[in-house]
VOPAGU-2260 file (C-alpha; in pm, 1 decimal, decimal comma):
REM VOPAGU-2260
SITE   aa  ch    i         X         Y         Z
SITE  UNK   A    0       0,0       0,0       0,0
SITE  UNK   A    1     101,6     346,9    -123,3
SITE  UNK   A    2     150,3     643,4      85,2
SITE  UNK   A    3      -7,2     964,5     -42,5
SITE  UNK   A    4     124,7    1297,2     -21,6
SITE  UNK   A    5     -56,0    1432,7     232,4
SITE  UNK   A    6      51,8    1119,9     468,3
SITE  UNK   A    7     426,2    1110,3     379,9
SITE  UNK   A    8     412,3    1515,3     465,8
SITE  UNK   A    9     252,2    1418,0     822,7
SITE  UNK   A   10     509,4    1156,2     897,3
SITE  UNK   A   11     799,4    1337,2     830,8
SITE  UNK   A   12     674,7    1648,6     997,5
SITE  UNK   A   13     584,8    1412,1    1309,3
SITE  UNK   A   14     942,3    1220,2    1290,9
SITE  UNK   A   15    1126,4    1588,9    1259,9
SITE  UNK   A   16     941,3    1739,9    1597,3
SITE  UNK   A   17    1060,0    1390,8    1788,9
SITE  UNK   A   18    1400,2    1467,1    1654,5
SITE  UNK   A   19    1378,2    1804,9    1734,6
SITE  UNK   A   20    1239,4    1721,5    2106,4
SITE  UNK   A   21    1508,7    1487,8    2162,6
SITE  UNK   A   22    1779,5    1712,4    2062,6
SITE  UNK   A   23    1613,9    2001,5    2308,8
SITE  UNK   A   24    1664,2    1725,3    2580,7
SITE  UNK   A   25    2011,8    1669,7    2555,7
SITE  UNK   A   26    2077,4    2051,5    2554,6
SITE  UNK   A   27    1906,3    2094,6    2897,0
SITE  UNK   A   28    2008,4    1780,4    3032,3
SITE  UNK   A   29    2362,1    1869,2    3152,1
SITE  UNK   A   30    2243,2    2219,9    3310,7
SITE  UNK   A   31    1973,3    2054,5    3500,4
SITE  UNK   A   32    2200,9    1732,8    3634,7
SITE  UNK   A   33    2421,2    2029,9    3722,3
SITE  UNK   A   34    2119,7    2196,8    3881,0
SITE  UNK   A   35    2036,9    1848,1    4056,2
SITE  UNK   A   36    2369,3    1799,5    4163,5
SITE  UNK   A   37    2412,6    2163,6    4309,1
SITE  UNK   A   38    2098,5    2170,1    4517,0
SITE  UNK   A   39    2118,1    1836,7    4687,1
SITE  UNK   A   40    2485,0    1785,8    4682,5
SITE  UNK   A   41    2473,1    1450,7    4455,2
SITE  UNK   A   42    2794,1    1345,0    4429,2
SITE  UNK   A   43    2984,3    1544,7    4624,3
SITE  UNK   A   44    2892,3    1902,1    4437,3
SITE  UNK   A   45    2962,9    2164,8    4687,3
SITE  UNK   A   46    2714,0    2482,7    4698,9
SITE  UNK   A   47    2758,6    2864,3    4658,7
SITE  UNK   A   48    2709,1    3121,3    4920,0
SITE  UNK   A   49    2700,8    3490,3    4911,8
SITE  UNK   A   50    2810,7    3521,3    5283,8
SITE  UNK   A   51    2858,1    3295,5    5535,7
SITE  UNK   A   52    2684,7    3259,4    5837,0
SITE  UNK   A   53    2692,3    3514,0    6157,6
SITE  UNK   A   54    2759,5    3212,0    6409,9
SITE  UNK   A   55    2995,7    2967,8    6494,6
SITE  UNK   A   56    2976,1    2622,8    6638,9
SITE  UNK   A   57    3210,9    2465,7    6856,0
SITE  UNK   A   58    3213,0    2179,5    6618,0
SITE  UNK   A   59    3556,2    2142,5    6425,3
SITE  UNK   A   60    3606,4    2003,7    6124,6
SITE  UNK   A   61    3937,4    1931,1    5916,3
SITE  UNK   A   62    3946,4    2050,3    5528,1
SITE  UNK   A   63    4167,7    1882,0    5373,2
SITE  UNK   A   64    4296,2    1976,4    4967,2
SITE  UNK   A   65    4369,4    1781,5    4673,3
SITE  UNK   A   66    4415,2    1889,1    4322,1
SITE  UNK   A   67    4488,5    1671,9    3965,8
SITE  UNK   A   68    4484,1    1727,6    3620,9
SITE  UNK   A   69    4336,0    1536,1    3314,4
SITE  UNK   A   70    4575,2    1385,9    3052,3
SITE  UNK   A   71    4696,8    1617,5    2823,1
SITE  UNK   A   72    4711,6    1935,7    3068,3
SITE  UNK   A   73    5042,2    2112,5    3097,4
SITE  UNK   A   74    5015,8    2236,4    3396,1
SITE  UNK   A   75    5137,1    2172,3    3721,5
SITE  UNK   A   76    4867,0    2236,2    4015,1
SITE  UNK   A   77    4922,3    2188,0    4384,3
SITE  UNK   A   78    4746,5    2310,8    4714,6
SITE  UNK   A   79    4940,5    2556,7    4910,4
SITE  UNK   A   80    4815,5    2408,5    5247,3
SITE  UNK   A   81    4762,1    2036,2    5272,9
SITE  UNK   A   82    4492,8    2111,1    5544,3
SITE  UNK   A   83    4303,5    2356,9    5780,5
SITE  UNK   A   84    4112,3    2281,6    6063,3
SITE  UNK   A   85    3765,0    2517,8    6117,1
SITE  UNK   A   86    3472,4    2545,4    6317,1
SITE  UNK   A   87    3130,6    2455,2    6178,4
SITE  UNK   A   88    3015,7    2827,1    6011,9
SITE  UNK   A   89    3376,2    2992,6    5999,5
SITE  UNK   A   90    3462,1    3131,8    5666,9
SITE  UNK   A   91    3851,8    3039,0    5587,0
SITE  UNK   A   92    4064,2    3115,8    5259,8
SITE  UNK   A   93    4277,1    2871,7    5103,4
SITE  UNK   A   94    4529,0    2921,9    4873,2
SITE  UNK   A   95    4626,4    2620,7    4524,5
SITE  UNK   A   96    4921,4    2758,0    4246,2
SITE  UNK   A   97    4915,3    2616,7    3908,1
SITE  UNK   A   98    5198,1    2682,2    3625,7
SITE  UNK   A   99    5184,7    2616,3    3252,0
SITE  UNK   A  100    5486,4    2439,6    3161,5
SITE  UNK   A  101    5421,1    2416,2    2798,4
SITE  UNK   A  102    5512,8    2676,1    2567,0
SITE  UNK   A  103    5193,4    2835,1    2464,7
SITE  UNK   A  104    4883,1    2987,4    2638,5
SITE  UNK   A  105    4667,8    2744,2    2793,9
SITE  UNK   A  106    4302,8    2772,1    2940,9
SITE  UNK   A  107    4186,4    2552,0    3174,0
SITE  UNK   A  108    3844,3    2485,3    3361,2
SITE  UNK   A  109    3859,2    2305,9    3708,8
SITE  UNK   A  110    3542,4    2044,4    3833,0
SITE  UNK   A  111    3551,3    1992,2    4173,8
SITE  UNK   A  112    3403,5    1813,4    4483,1
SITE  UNK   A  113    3398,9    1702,3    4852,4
SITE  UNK   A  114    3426,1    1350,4    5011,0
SITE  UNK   A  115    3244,2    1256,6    5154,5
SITE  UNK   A  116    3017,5    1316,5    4915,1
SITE  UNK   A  117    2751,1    1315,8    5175,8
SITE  UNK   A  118    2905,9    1645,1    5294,4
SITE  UNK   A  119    2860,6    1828,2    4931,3
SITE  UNK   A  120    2530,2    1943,4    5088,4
SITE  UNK   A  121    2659,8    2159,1    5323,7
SITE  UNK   A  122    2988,4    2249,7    5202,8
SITE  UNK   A  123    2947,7    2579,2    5051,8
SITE  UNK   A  124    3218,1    2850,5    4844,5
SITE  UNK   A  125    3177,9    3205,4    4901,0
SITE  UNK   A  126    3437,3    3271,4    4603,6
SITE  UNK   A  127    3653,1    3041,0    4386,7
SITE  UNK   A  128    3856,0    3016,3    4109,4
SITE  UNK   A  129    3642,5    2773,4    3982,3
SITE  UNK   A  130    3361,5    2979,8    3875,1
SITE  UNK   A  131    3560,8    3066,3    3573,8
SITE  UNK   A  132    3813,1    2948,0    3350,3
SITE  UNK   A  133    4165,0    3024,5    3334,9
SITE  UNK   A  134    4366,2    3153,0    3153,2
SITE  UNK   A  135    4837,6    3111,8    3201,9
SITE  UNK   A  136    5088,9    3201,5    2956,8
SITE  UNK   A  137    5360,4    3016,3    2918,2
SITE  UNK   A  138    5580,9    2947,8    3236,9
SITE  UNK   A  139    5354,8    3166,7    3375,9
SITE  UNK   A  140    5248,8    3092,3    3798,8
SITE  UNK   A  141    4945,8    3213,5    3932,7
SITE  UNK   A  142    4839,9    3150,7    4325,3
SITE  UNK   A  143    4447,4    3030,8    4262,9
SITE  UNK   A  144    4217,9    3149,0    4618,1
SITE  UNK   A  145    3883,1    2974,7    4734,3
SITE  UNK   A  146    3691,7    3070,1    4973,1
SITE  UNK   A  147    3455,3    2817,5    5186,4
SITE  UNK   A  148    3294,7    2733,8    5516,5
SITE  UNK   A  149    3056,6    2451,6    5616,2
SITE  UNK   A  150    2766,6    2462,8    5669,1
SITE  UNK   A  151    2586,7    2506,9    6041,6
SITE  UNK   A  152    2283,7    2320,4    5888,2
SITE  UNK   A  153    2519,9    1992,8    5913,7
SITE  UNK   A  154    2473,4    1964,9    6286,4
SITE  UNK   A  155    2092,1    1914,7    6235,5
SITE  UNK   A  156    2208,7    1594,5    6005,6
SITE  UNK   A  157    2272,1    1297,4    6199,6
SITE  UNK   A  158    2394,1    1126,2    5869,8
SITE  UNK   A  159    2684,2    1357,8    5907,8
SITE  UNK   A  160    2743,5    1357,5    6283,6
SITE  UNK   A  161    3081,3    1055,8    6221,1
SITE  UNK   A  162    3218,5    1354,4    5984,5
SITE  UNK   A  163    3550,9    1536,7    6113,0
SITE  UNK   A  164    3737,8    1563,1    5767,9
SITE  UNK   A  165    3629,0    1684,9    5408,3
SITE  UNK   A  166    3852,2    1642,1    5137,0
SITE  UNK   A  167    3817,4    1928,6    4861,5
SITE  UNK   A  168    3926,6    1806,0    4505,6
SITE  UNK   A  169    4000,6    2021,2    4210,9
SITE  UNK   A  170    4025,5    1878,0    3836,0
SITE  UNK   A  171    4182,2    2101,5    3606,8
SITE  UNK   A  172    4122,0    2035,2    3207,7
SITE  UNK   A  173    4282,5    2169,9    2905,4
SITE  UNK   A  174    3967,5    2388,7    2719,4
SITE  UNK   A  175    4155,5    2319,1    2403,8
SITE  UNK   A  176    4263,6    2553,1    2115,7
SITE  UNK   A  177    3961,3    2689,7    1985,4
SITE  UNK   A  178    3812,4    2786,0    2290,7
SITE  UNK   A  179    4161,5    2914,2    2411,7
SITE  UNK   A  180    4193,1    3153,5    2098,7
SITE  UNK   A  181    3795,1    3259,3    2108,5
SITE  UNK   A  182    3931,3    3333,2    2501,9
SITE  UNK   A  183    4178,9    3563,0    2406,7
SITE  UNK   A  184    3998,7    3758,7    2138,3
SITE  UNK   A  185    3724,3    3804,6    2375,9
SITE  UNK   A  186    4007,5    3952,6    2708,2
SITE  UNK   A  187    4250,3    4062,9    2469,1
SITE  UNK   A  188    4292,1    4429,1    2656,7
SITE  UNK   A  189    4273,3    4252,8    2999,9
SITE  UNK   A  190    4541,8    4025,1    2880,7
SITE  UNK   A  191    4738,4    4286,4    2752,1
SITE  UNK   A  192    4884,6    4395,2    3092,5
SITE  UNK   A  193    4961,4    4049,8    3208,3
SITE  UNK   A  194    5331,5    3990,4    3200,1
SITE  UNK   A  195    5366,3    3673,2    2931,2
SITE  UNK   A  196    5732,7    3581,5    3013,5
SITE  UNK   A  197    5671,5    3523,4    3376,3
SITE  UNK   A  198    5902,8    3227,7    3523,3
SITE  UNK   A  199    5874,2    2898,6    3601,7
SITE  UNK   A  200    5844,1    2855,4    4039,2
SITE  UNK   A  201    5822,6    2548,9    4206,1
């Protein structure tokens, strides 16, 4: 039996809004696992914070901070601290230094999380240099700041009460050429002033 016209237009206007439905899925998908991730700390996702909070508990807790790259990144990336013990609500500053030891510019964009992951909840960043990629020249060394506390809503979470350390891990990854290049057309008078022959430290 012979399709006609009229049904072979339906079909394939039916067949392109499924294809065009899926496709809309998969571009909201990551931004809402991210979402998902963010608000109930799945997987170790840490939150954001404005401020943190007026009090402190008598509760301490031990941060401690790792960092790695992916294959392929040039860098070297380190803590500056290997730990730092707070109270429960006490904003502290921590310090990690990366250097590009290739010989061209290289931008890079750090994940990150907490173990346990159970603690992502109420592990929160008042500033990072996570929230946006960076940028080193070559044999250049920048000192990288985040700043954190945890949360006083953990005390009302018995899941958490066995909890005295928190590891905070940093992944940095190489954005690649393209998006290095579209980078530096887009900062090109902010880069200007940077000092491009800066040395190698250890």
């Amino acid at each position: 039996m012979h399709m006609t016209g009229r049904r072979k237009l339906i079909m394939l206007f039916t067949l392109g809004s499924i294809l065009a439905g899926m496709g809309g899925l998969v571009a909201v998908a990551q931004p809402l696992y991210a979402l998902f991730c963010q608000v109930t700390g799945y997987g170790g996702t840490t939150q954001v914070a404005t401020i943190a909070p007026d009090a402190e508990s008598a509760r301490v807790v031990t941060v401690q901070f790792n960092a790695d790259i992916a294959s392929g990144m040039p860098w070297k990336f380190k803590p500056l601290q290997r730990e730092v013990v707070l109270h429960v609500g006490e904003q502290r500053l921590a310090f990690y230094t990366a250097t590009n030891t290739s010989d061209e510019p290289v931008l890079g964009s750090a994940t990150f999380n907490v173990t346990p992951q159970k603690a992502g909840l109420y592990f929160s960043k008042v500033d990072c240099f996570c929230f946006e990629e960076q940028l080193l020249m070559p044999g250049e060394t920048v000192e990288m700041p985040v700043t954190f506390f945890v949360d006083p809503d953990i005390e009302d979470d018995s899941n958490l009460d066995e909890v005295k350390t928190i590891t905070l891990s940093y992944t940095f990854f190489n954005r690649g050429d393209e998006e290095r290049d579209e980078y530096l057309r887009d900062n090109n008078q902010q880069l200007a002033s940077r000092d491009s022959g800066a040395p190698v430290t250890n």
